[in-house]
Each structure stands twice: as C-alpha cells, then as structure tokens.
C-alpha positions as CSV (number, residue, x, y, z in Angstrom):
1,X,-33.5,-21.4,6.6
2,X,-33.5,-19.1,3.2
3,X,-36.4,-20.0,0.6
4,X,-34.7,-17.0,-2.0
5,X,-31.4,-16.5,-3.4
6,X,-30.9,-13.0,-2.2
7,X,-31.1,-13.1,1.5
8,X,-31.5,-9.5,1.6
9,X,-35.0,-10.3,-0.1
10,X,-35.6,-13.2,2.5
11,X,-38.8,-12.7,4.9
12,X,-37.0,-14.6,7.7
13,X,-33.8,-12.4,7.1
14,X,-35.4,-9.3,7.2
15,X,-37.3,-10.4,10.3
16,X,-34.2,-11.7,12.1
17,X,-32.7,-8.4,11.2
18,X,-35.1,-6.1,12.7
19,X,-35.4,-7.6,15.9
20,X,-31.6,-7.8,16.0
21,X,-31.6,-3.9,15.7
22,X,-33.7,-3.5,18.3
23,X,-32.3,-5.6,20.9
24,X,-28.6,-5.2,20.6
25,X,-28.9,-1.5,21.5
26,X,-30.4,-2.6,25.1
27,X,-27.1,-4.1,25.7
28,X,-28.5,-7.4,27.2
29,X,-28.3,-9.7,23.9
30,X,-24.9,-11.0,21.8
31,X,-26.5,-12.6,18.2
32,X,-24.6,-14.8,16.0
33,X,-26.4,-15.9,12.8
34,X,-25.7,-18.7,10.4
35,X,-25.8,-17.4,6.7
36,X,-26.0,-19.4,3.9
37,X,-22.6,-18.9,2.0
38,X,-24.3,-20.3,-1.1
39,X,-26.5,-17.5,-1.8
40,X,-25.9,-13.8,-2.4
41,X,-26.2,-11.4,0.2
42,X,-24.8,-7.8,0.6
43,X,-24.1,-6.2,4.4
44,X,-26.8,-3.7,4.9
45,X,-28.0,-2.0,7.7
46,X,-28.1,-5.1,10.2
47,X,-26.2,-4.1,13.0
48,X,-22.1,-4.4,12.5
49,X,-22.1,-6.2,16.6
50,X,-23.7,-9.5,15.0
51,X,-21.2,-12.2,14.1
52,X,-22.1,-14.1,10.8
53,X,-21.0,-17.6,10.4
54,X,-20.9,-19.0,6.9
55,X,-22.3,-22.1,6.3
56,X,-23.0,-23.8,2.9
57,X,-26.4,-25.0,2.2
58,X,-28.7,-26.8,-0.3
59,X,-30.9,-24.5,-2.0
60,X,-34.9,-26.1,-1.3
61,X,-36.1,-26.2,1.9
62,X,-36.6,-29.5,1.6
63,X,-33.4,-30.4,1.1
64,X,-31.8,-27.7,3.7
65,X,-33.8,-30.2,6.3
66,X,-32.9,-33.6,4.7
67,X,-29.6,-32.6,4.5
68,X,-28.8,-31.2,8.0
69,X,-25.7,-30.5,8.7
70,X,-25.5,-31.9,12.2
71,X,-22.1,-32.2,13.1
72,X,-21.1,-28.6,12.0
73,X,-23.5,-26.9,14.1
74,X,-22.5,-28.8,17.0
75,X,-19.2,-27.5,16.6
76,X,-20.7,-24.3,16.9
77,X,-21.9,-24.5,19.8
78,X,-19.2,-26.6,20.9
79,X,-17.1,-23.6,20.3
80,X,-19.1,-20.4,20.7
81,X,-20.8,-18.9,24.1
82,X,-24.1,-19.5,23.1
83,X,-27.1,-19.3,25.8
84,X,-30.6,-19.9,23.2
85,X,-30.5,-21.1,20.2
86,X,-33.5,-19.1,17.9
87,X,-34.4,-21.7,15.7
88,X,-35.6,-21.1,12.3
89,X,-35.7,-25.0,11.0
90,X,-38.1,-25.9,14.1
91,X,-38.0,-29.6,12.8
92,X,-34.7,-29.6,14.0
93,X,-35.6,-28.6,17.7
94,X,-34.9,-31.9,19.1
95,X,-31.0,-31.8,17.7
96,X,-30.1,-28.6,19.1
97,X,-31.2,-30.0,22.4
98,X,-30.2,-33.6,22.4
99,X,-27.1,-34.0,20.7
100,X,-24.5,-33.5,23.9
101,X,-23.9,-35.7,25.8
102,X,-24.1,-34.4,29.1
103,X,-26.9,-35.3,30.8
104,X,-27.6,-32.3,33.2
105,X,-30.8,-30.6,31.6
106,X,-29.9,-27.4,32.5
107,X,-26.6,-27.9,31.0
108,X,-28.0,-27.8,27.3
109,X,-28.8,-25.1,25.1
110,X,-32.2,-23.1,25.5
111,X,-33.9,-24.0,22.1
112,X,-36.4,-21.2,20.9
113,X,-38.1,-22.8,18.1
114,X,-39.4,-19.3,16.1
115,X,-42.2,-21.1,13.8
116,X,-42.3,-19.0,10.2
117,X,-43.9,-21.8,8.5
118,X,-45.8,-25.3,8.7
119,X,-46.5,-28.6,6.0
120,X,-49.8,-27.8,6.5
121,X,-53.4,-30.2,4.5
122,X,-53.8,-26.6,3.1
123,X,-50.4,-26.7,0.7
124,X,-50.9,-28.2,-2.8
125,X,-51.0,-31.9,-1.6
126,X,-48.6,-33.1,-5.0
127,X,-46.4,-30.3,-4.6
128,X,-45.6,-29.6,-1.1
129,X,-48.0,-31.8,1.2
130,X,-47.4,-35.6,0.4
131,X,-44.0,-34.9,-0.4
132,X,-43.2,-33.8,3.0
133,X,-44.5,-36.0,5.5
134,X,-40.9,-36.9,6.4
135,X,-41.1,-33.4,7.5
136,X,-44.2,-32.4,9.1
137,X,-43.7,-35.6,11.4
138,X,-40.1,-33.6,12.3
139,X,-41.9,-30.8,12.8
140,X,-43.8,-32.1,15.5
141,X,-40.9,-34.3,17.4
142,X,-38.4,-30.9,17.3
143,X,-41.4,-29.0,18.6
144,X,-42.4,-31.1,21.2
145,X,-38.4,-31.2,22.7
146,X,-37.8,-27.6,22.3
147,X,-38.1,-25.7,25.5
148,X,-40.6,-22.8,23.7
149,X,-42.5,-23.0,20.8
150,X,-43.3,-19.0,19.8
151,X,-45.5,-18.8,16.7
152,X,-46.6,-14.7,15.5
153,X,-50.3,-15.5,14.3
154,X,-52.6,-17.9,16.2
155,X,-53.4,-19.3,12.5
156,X,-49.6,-20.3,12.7
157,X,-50.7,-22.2,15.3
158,X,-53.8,-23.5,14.5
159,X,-52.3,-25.3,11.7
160,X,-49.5,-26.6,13.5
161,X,-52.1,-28.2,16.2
162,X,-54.7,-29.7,13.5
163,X,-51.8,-31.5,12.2
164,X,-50.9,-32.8,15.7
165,X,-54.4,-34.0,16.3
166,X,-53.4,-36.7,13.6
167,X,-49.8,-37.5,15.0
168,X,-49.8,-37.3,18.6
169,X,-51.4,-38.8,21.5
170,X,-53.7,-36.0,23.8
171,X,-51.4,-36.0,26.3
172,X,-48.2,-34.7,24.2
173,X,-50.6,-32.5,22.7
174,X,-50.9,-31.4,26.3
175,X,-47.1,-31.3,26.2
176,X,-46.9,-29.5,23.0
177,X,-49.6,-26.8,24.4
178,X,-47.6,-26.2,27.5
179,X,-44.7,-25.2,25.2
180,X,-46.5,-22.6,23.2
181,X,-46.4,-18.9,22.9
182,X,-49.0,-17.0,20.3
183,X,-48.5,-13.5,19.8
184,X,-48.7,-11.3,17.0
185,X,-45.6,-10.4,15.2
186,X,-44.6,-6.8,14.4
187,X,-41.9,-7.0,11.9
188,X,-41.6,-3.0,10.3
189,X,-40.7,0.1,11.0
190,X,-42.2,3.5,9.6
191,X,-41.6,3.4,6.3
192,X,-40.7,6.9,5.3
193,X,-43.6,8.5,2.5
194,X,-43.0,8.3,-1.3
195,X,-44.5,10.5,-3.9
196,X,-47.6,7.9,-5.0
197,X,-47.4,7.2,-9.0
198,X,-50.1,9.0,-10.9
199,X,-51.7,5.9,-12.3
200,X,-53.4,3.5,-9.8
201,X,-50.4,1.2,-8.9
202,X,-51.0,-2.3,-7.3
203,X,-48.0,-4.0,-6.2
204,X,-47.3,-7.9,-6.1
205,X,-44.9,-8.2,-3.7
206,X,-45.2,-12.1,-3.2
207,X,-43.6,-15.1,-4.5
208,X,-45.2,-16.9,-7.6
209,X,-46.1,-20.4,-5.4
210,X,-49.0,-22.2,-6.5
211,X,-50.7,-22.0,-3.0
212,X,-50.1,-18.0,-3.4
213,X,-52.7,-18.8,-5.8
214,X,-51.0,-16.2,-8.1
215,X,-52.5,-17.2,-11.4
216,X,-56.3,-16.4,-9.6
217,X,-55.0,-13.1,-9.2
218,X,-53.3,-12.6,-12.8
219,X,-56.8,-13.6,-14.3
220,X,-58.6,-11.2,-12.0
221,X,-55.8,-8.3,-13.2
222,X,-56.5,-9.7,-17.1
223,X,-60.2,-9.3,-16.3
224,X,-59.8,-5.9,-15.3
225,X,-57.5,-4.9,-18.0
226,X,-60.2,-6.0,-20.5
227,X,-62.9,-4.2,-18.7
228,X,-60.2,-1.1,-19.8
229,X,-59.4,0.1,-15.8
230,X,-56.0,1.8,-16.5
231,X,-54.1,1.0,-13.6
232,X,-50.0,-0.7,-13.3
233,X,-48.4,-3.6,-11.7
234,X,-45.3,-3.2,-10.2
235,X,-43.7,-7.0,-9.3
236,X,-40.9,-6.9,-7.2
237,X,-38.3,-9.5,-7.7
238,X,-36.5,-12.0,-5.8
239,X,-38.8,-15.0,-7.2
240,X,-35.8,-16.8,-9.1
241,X,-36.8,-15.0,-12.3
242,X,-40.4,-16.4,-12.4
243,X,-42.0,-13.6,-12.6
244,X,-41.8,-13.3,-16.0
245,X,-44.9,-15.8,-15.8
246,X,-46.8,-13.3,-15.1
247,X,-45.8,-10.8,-17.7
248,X,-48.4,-8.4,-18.9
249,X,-48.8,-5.0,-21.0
250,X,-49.7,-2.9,-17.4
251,X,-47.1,-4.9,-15.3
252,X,-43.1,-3.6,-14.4
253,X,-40.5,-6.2,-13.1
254,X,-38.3,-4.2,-10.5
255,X,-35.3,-6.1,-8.7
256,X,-33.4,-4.3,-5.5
257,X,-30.4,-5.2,-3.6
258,X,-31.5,-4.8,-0.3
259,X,-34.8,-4.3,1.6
260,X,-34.4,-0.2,1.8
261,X,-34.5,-0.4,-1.8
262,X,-37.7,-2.4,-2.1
263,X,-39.3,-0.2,0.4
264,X,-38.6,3.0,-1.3
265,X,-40.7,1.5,-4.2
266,X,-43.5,-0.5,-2.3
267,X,-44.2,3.0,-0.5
268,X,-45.6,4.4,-3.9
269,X,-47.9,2.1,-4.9
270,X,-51.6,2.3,-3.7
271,X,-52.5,-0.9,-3.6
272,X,-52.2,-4.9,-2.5
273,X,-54.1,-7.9,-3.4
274,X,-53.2,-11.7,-2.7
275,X,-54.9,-14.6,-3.4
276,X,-53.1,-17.0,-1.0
277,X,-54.9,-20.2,0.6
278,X,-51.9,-20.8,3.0
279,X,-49.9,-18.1,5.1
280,X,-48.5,-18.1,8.7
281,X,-47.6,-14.6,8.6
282,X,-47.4,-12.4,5.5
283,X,-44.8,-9.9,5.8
284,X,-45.6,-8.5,2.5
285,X,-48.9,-7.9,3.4
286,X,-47.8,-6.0,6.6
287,X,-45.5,-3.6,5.0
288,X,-48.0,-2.4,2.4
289,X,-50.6,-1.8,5.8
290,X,-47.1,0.5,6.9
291,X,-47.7,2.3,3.5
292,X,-51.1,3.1,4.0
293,X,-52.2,0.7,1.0
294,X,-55.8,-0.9,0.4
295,X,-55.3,-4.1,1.1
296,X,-57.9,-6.6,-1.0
297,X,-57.0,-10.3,0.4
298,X,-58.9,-13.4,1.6
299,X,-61.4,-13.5,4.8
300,X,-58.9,-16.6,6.0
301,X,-55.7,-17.6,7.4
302,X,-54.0,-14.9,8.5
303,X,-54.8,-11.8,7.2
304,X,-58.4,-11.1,9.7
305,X,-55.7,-11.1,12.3
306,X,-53.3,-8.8,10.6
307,X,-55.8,-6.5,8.9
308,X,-58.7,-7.0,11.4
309,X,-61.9,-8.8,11.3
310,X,-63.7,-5.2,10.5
311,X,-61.9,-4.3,7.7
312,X,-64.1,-3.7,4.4
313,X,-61.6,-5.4,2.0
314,X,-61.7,-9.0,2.9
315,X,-63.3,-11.2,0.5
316,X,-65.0,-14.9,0.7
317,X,-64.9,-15.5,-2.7
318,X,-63.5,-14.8,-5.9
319,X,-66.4,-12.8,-7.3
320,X,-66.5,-10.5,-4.7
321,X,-63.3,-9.7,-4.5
322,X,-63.3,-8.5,-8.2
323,X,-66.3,-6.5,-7.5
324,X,-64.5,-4.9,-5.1
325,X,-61.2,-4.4,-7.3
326,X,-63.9,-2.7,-9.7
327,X,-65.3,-0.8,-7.1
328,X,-61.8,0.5,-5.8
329,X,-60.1,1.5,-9.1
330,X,-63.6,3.4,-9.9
331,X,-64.0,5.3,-7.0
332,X,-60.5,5.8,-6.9
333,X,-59.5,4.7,-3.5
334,X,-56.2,5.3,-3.4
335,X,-55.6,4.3,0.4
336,X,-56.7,3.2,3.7
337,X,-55.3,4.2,7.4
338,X,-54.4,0.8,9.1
339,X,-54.0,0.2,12.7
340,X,-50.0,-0.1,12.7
341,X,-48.8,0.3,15.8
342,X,-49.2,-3.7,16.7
343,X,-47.4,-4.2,13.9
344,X,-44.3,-2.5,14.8
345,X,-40.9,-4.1,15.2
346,X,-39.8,-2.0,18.7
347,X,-42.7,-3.6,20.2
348,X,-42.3,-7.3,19.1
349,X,-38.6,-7.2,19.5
350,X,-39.6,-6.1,23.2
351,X,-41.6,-8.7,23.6
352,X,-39.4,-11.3,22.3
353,X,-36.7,-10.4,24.5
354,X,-38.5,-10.6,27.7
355,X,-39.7,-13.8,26.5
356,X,-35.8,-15.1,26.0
357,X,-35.0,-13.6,29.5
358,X,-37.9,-15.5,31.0
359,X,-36.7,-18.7,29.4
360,X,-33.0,-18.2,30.3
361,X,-33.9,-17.2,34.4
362,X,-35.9,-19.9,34.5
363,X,-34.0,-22.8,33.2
364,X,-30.5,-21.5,34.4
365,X,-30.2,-17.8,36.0
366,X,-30.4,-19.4,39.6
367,X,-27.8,-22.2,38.8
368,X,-24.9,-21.9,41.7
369,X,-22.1,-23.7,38.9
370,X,-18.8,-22.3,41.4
371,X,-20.0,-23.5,44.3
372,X,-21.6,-26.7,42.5
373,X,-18.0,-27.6,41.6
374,X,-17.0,-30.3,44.9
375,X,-12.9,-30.4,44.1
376,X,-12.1,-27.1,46.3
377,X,-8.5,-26.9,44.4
378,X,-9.9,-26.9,41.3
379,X,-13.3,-24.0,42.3
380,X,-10.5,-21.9,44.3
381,X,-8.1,-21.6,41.1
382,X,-11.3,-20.9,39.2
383,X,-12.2,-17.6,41.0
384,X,-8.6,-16.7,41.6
385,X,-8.5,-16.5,37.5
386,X,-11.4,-14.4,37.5
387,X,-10.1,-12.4,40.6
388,X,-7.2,-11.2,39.0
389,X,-8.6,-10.8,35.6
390,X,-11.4,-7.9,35.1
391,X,-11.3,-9.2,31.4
392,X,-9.9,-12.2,29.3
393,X,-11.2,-14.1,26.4
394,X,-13.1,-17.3,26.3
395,X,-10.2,-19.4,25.0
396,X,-8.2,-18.6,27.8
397,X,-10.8,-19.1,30.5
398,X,-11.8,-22.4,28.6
399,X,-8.0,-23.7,28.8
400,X,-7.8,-23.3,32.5
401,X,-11.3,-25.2,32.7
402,X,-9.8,-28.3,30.2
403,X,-6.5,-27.5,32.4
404,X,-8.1,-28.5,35.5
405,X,-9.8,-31.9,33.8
406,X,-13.0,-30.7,33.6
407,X,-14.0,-32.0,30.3
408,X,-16.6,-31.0,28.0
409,X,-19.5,-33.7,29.1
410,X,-19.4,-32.4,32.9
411,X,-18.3,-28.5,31.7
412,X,-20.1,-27.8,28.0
413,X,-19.2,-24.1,26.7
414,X,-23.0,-23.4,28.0
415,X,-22.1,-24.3,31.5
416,X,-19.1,-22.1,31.2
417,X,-20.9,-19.1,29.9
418,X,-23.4,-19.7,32.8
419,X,-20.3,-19.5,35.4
420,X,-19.2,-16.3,33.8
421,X,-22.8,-14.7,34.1
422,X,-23.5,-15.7,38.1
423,X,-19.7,-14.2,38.6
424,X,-20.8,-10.9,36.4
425,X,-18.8,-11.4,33.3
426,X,-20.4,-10.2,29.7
427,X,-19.3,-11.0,26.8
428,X,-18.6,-7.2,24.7
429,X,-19.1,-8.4,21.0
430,X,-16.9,-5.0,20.0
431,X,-13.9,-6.5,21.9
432,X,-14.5,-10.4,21.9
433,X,-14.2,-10.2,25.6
434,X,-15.6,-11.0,28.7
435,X,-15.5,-8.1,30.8
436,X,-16.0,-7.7,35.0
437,X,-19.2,-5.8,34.8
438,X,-19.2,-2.8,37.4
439,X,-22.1,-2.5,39.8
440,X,-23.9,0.1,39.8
C-alpha cells in the first residue's frame, strides 16, 4: 500500500527496502514485491535479487482497500513459489488466507500482517475516522485470521486493541492477543555526516495531514519568526505539492528522487519538530535521531518510545513546547546524541527474519508432503524427477505434478514449494531455479 506518488519517498517502501537488503544477503529469503505501476518510481539501491510485480492501483488508501484487486493476487500466488505473504494492507489478512480452496490449513499461505498504520478515535473524525468504519471493522477481521500480527511500537498496538474493545467479543480479543508480536522497529542505517548549514536549520520532513497537526506547528514557526529568531525551514517534498501551504519567507521546498538524496539533505539540518496527535511509527522522526538532531515533539503516541521517556524535549502542551523552541534557538543547541543503536535496520531485519522462520517451522517445516502422497506410482515418479534433476525450474516440476492429476485444490504451488524444501531444493532468484542444495 503507497500513500505518495513517488514510491521512492514512501515510508512503507523505504522500510520494505531496508529489510530486504539485509536479509537477502543471508541467503535464506527470496522477496517479491507488488509495485504500484500507477505511480513513479526509479530502481535505486534495493537489491537487483527482488522480483517486482506491477500492478495498477487507485491512488487513496481508501480506495486501494475498497477496490482490492482479489482475483489478480490470487493468481500470484497461484503462479509464484510463495511461502509468507508480508502484508502491508492488514485488512486484507483474511483474503490472503481464505481464498483457496483447499482445505488443509497448512496448505495455505503464511500471512504476516506488518501493521504501519490503524483508523484509529484519534484521526480527524470527518476526515479519516467516520469515513472508514468499513475499514477499521476489516482491520480487525484480517487481523484476527492472519497467522501473526507484528506491529513496531506498542502504541501501534495499543490503538489497534482500544478499537477491538468496541468490536470484538473478550474471547477473540484473546484470539487477536495470541496473534501479536510488539517490538520496536529499526528502519535506518548510519547516515553518513553532512557539513550542518550555518543558520539554525529545522527540517519538516512530514506530510501536511491535518492529524500531523502541521498548521500548530506553522503558527509556532510564524511566532518565532516575529519574535526575530533567524533560523530556516527546509520542507522536503513528496506531499503532492502541498507544501506550498506552508510557504514562508525562512522556509525552502527541496524535492529528491530517491531516499539517498533526501538523506544527504536531512543530515544538515539541526533540528525536528512535529506536532502530530496520531503516529504508529514515525520514520521521519527516527532518521533525524540518526542525524544527531534535537528532536522537539509531543509527550504521546509514539515518540516516548522512540526518543525515550527521559528525553528533555518532549512537550505536554503547546506553550511549552514554544518555550522550548525559544530556549533552543537561543542557546543554540544545535544537537543531541540519541540512543541509535535500537533503531537500526541490521537489527530489526534480524529480528524479523527469525520471526518468519519461526512462523514457517512451525506451521509447515515438519510436513512429510512425499511420503504423505498414498498413490506409490505417482510419489516414486516424483522423486525419480528430482533424482535425476540437481536443478529445473518450477514450470517443469509443476507440469509433472498436473501430469500426474494432482490438481491445484489437493497440490497448491505452496504445497509444492514445501515438497521441494523437505527434499533440499532452493529456489536461486539469480537463475530462476531450484537447485539440489549440497550438504555440508
């Protein structure tokens, strides 16, 4: 699911990309991910071994969910070797898993429902709340029918669970609790040092949404410019052009292809502040701790957990957070030496893939499919195939399967790919093979 029209500039992108990076490289994970071929997007440094898969999609989130495209991602994963589905549109959960037709559990894809955002009492109730109760009650079903539920802040959670406190009976809360994984994300890298600008530089790095509560902090910025603080404001795009709202005499619009380029920039500011009511990570927020940046946001949602509940620069209210915006810019405090390491990527992406490992041992790494098969013809010309061919591709392994009437409701592509794991086939994305692997 993309929110922006440059995917390079998309949160979830950027955060499917990093962990992508890190994984691959351990050679135990194959990804393929589904792009939006609607919006613009330029091949950066995610790694060449994953497979994009265009696939045309409305622009709102809103509609992206309305309009779900059922029957073309079934195909996919009618066609493709796919163990766990990471799910970004978690309201969808229940689809991944339900919509074959066979009716061995184990059989069916693993569905990792990765929860980067909730319709949540806090979200402008005309805007975003009341109009989405169609999905918030989606939310819940998908997320209760996926097999794990990971969210990266336990505010993420918290709001997902206050909502089901309304919906759900206390026993599929029960349900939903036995589902759920809360850890902290870590979604950056170092970010290599910039020369800092001379003048005191804030950077809005966030999207102009009313719950951001942007315009609070443009009337804060106005304050201080009339108070005659000389300091910038450096907005970085990807906001559909609205930032021009929020053109001022001390603020600079800068636009960048890809996330390297945004980076470079965001390293040499000073500063951060955010006025947001309503988060479930903050991304943004994390990269300008990587830049050693004070940090001045609200003492709520997520940012105690990402900044810590002793840092000096979280606010309760309004008036004290402009007191300390004076206090800042007179005393110069140019920035502030964060705790970082829990908010690296080589750490979450460890985590993450331990926790898909877990998930795929558990529900199908000690499945016997061969011997399960009872028609002895049909299991011995099966492991003659694979006897006399170290390496071959799907298609021609799936066309001695179909050959030998083993349709797709008793033998789904997932059940395949299990047999070829249990007789020590992998998949090498470079060739588009499976490939005998050699003991060790």
């Amino acid at each position: 699911m993309w929110s922006v029209d440059s995917i390079n500039a998309d949160s979830n992108y950027i955060i499917i990309k990093q962990i992508c990076n890190e994984l691959i490289p351990t050679g135990r994970f194959n990804f393929y991910l589904i792009m939006d071929s609607n919006r613009k997007y330029v091949r950066d440094d995610l790694n060449k071994m994953v497979r994009l898969i265009g696939l045309p999609q409305p622009r709102s989130k809103k509609l992206q969910v309305a309009a779900w495209n059922t029957n073309a991602l079934r195909q996919i994963l009618d066609r493709l070797p796919i163990d766990i589905v990471w799910n970004n549109v978690v309201e969808r959960g229940h689809h991944f898993k339900w919509w074959q037709d066979t009716l061995e559990a184990y059989v069916r894809p693993i569905v990792f429902n990765y929860h980067h955002y909730v319709i949540h009492r806090s979200l402008n109730h005309v805007a975003y709340y009341n109009p989405c109760q169609h999905i918030l009650a989606d939310q819940l079903s998908g997320s209760l029918q996926a097999d794990c539920n990971y969210f990266h802040t336990q505010h993420c959670r918290d709001m997902l669970f206050e909502e089901a406190a309304d919906w759900l009976h206390p026993k599929k809360i029960d349900d939903l609790e036995s589902r759920t994984i809360c850890h902290l994300g870590g979604y950056c890298n170092p970010i290599a040092s910039q020369e800092k600008y001379d003048k005191f530089t804030f950077v809005y790095n966030h999207r102009m949404a009313g719950y951001k509560n942007w315009r609070t902090t443009w009337e804060l910025f106005d304050q201080l410019h009339d108070e005659d603080f000389e300091f910038e404001v450096i907005l970085t795009g990807g906001d559909k052009g609205g930032l021009t709202k929020a053109s001022r005499p001390y603020t600079k619009i800068r636009a960048f292809t890809t996330h390297a380029d945004y980076l470079q920039e965001l390293a040499r500011c000073h500063a951060n502040v955010i006025n947001s009511q309503h988060e479930t990570y903050c991304i943004a927020i994390a990269e300008s701790m990587m830049c050693d940046q004070v940090v001045v946001a609200p003492n709520a949602v997520t940012f105690p957990e990402l900044l810590g509940q002793a840092y000096p620069y979280l606010f309760d209210t309004v008036e004290a957070q402009l007191e300390m915006l004076r206090q800042i810019l007179t005393n110069d405090v140019r920035q502030y030496n964060h705790d970082t390491d829990r908010l690296l990527v080589s750490n979450h992406a460890k985590y993450i893939g331990g926790l898909w490992t877990g998930l795929y041992d558990k529900m199908k790494g000690h499945k016997k499919v061969l011997e399960a098969i009872r028609d002895d013809s049909k299991r011995t010309q099966i492991a003659a195939f694979m006897e006399k061919h170290t390496k071959f591709r799907l298609e021609a392994f799936v066309k001695l399967i179909r050959k030998l009437n083993l349709e797709t409701q008793a033998f789904p592509i997932s059940k395949i790919k299990m047999l070829l794991d249990e007789q020590g086939f992998q998949h090498n994305f470079a060739t588009d093979m499976f490939e005998k692997r050699t003991k060790k």
